[in-house]
DOLUMPA-233786 format. One record per residue (C-alpha): residue number from 1; y, z, x. Coordinates in steps of 0.2 Angstrom, whole numbers, always signed. Layout:
! residues N
<r n="NUM" yy="Y" zz="Z" xx="X"/>
...
END
This chain:
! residues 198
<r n="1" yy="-532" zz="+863" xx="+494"/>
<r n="2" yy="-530" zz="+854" xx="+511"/>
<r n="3" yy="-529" zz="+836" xx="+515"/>
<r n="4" yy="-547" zz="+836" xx="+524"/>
<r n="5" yy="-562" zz="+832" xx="+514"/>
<r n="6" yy="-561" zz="+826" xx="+492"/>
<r n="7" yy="-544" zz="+834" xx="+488"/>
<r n="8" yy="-553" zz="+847" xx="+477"/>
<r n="9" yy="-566" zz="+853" xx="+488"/>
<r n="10" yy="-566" zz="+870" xx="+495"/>
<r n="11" yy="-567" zz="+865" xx="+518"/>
<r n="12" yy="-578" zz="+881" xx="+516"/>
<r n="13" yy="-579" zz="+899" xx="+509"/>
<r n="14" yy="-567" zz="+914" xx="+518"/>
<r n="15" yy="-578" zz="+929" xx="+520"/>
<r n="16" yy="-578" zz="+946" xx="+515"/>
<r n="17" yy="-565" zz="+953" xx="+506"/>
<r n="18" yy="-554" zz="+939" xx="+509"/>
<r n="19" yy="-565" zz="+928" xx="+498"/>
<r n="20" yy="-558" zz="+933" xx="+481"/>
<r n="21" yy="-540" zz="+934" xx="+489"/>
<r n="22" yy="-538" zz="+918" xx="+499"/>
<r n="23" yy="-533" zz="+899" xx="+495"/>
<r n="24" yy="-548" zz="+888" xx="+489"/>
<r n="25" yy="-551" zz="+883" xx="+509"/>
<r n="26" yy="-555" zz="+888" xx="+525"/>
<r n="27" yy="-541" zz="+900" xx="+531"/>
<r n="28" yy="-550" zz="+900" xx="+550"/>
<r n="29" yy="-548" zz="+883" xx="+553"/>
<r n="30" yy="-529" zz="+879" xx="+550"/>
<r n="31" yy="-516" zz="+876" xx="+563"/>
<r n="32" yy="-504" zz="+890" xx="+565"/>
<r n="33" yy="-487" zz="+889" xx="+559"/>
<r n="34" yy="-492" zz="+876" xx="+546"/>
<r n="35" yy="-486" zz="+877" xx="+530"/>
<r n="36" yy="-508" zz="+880" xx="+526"/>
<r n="37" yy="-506" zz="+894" xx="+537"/>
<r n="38" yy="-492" zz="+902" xx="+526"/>
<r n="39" yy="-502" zz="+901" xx="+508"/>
<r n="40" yy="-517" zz="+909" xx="+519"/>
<r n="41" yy="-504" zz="+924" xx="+522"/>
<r n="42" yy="-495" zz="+925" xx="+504"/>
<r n="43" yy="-508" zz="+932" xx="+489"/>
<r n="44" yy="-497" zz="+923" xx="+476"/>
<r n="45" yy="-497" zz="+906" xx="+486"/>
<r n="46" yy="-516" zz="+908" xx="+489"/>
<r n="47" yy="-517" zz="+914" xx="+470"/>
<r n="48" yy="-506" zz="+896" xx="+465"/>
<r n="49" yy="-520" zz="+887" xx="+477"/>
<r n="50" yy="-536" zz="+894" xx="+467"/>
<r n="51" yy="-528" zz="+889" xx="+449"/>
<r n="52" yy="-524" zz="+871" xx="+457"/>
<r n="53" yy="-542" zz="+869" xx="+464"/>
<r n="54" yy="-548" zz="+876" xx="+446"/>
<r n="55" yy="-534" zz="+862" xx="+436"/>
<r n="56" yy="-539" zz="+849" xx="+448"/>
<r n="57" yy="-559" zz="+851" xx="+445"/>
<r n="58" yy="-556" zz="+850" xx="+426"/>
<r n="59" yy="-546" zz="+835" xx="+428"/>
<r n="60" yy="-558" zz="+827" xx="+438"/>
<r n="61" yy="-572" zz="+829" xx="+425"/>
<r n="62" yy="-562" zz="+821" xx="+416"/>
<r n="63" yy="-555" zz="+807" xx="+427"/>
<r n="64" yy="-573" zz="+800" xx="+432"/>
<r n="65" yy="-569" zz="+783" xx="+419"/>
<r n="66" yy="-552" zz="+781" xx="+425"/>
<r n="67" yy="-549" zz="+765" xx="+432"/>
<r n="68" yy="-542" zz="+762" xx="+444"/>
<r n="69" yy="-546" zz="+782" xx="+454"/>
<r n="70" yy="-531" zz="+787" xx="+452"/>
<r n="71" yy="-532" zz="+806" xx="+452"/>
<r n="72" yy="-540" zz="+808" xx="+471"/>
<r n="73" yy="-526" zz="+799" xx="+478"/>
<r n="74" yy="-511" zz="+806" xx="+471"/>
<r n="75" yy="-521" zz="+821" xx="+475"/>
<r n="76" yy="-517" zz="+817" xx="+494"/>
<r n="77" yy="-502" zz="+812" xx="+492"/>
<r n="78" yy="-496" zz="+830" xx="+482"/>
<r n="79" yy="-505" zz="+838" xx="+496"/>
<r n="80" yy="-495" zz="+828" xx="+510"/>
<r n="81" yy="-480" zz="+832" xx="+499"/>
<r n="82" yy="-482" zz="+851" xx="+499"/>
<r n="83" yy="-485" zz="+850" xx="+518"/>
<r n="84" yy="-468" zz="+841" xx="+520"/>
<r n="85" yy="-462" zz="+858" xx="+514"/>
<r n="86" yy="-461" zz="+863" xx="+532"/>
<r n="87" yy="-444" zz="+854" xx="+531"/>
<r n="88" yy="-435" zz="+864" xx="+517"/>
<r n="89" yy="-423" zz="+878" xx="+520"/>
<r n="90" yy="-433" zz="+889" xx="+508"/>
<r n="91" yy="-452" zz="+884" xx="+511"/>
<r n="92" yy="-461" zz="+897" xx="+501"/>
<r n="93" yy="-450" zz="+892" xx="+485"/>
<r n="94" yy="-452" zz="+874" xx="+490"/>
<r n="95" yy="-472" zz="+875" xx="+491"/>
<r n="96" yy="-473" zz="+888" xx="+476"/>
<r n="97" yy="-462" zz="+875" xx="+466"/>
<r n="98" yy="-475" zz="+863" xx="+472"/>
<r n="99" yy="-491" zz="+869" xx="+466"/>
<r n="100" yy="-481" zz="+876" xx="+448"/>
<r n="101" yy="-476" zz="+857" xx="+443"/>
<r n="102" yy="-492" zz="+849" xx="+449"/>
<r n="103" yy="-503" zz="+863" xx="+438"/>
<r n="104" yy="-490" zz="+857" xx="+423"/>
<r n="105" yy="-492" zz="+840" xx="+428"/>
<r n="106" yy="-511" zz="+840" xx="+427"/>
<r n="107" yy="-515" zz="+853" xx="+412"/>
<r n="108" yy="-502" zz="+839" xx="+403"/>
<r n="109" yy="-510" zz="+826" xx="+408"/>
<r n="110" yy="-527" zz="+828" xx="+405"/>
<r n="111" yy="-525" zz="+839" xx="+389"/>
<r n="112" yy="-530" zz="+855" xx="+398"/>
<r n="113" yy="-519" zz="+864" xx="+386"/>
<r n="114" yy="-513" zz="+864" xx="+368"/>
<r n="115" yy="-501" zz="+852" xx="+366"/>
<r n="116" yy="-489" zz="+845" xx="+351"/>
<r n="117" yy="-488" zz="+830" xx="+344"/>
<r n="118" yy="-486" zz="+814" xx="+346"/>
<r n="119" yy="-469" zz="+813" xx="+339"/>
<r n="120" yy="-461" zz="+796" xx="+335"/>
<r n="121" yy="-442" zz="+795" xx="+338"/>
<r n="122" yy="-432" zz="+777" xx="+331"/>
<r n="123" yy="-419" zz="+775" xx="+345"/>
<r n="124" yy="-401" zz="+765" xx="+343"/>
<r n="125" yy="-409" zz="+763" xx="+322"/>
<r n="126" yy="-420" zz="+750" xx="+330"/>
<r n="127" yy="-439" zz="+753" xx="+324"/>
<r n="128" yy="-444" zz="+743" xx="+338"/>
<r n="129" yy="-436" zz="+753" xx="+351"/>
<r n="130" yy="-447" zz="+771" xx="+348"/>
<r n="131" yy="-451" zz="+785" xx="+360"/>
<r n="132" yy="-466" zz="+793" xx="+355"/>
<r n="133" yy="-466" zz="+812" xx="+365"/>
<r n="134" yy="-480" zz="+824" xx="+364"/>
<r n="135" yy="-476" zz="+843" xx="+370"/>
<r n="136" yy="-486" zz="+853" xx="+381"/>
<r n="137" yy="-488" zz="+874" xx="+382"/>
<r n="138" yy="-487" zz="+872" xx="+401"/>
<r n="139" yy="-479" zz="+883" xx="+413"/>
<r n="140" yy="-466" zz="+876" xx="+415"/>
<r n="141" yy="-465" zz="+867" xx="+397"/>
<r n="142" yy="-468" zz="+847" xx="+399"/>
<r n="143" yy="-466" zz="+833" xx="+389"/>
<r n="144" yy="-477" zz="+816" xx="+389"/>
<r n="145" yy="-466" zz="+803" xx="+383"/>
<r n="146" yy="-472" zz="+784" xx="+381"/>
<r n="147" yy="-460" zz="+770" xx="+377"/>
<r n="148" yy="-466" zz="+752" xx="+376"/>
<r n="149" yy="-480" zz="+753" xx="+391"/>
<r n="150" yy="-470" zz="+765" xx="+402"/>
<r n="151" yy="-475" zz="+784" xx="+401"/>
<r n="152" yy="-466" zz="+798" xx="+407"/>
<r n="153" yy="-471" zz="+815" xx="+413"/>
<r n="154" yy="-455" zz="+828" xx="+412"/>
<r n="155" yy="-453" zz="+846" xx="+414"/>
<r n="156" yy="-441" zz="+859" xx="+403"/>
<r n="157" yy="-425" zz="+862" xx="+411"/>
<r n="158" yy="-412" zz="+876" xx="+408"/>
<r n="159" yy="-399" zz="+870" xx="+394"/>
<r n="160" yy="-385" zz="+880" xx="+385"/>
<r n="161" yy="-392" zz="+870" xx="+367"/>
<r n="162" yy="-408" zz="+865" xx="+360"/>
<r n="163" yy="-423" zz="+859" xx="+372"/>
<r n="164" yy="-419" zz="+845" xx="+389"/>
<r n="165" yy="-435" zz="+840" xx="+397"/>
<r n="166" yy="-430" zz="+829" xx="+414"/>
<r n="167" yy="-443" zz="+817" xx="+422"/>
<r n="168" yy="-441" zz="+805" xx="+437"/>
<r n="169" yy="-430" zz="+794" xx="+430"/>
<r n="170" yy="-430" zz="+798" xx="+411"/>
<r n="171" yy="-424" zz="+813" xx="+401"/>
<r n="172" yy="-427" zz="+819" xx="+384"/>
<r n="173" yy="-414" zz="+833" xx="+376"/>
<r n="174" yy="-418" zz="+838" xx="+361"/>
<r n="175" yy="-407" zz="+848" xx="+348"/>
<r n="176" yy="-408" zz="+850" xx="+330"/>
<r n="177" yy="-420" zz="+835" xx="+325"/>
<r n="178" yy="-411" zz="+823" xx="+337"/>
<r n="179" yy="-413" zz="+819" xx="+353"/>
<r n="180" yy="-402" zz="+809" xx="+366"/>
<r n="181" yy="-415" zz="+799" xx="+379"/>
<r n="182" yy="-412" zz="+791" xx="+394"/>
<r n="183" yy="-424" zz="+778" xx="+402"/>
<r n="184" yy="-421" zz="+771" xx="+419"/>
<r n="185" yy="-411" zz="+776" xx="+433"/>
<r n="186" yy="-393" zz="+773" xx="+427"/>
<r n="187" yy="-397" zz="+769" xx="+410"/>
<r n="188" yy="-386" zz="+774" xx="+394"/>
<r n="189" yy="-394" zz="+787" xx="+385"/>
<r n="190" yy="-400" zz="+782" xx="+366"/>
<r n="191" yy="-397" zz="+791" xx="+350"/>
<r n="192" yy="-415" zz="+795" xx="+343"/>
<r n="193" yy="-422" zz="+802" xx="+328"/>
<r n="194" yy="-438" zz="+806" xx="+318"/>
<r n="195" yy="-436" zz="+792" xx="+304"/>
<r n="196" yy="-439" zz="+801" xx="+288"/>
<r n="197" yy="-455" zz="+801" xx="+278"/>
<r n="198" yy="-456" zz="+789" xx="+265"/>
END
């Protein structure tokens, strides 16, 4: 996926063999040493950009009543980001990292995959103050979680006990039926539990 053109377009076939193998764009037209350049050389990388250009076109099916566009631009944007790659010690892992988490992101968002839920956690015992998360079979595994009119978008992290998703500025850790959540940069993190049927 390169920045010129709609984010999901392919800037032109590759030809020959190197049509089933290369990105979703036009290998003969990007500069060299560009972080473009190396997903054209790396089959996994190319591989990662096929599945995107495939995530991205059924998310735009589905994004055509969203208002306002959102999808197209943060398109960009992710694609500017994983060009910034370029400035990481380790730029294959950095752009392979890229593509993983926007794949999760957008299969999440857009119900592409099975997902479970919604579940509705009471926080600090107050019903008012709720956390509803829904789970998604993503790779990695994400987590939608919506509190009040905010909605967070997190991704499973390694833990010694039961299950912590980590967001922007929110985290959700899970273990046995309870779940310690934290909403804000700097904020405490609440007690939270699924009340009990009545």
């Amino acid at each position: 996926m390169r920045e010129t053109g709609t984010p999901s377009a392919h800037s032109g076939e590759p030809r020959g063999a190197v049509k089933t193998q290369g990105p979703s764009f036009a290998c003969d037209k990007v500069r060299a040493g560009s972080i473009e350049e190396m997903i054209c050389r790396d089959q996994d990388l190319s591989a990662l950009d096929r599945k995107l250009s495939g995530v991205y076109a059924a998310a735009a099916k589905i994004a055509t009543n969203e208002h306002p566009p959102r999808l197209k631009v943060e398109q960009r944007g992710w694609i500017k980001g994983r060009n910034d790659c370029w400035k990481s010690d380790d730029k294959r892992a950095c752009v392979e990292d890229a593509y993983v988490r926007r794949i999760a992101e957008l299969q999440a968002r857009y119900r592409l995959v099975p997902g479970k839920g919604p579940f509705r956690f009471v926080c600090d015992g107050n019903p008012a103050n709720e956390v509803i998360a829904t789970f998604f079979q993503t790779t990695p595994p994400t987590l939608i979680a919506e509190r009040g009119d905010s909605v967070s978008l997190m991704y499973l992290q390694r833990s010694g006990s039961g299950a912590k998703y980590e967001g922007g500025n929110e985290s959700f850790w899970e273990h046995q039926g309870e779940a310690a959540v934290t909403w804000g940069h700097g904020a405490p993190a609440m007690r939270c539990v699924k009340p009990t049927p009545r």
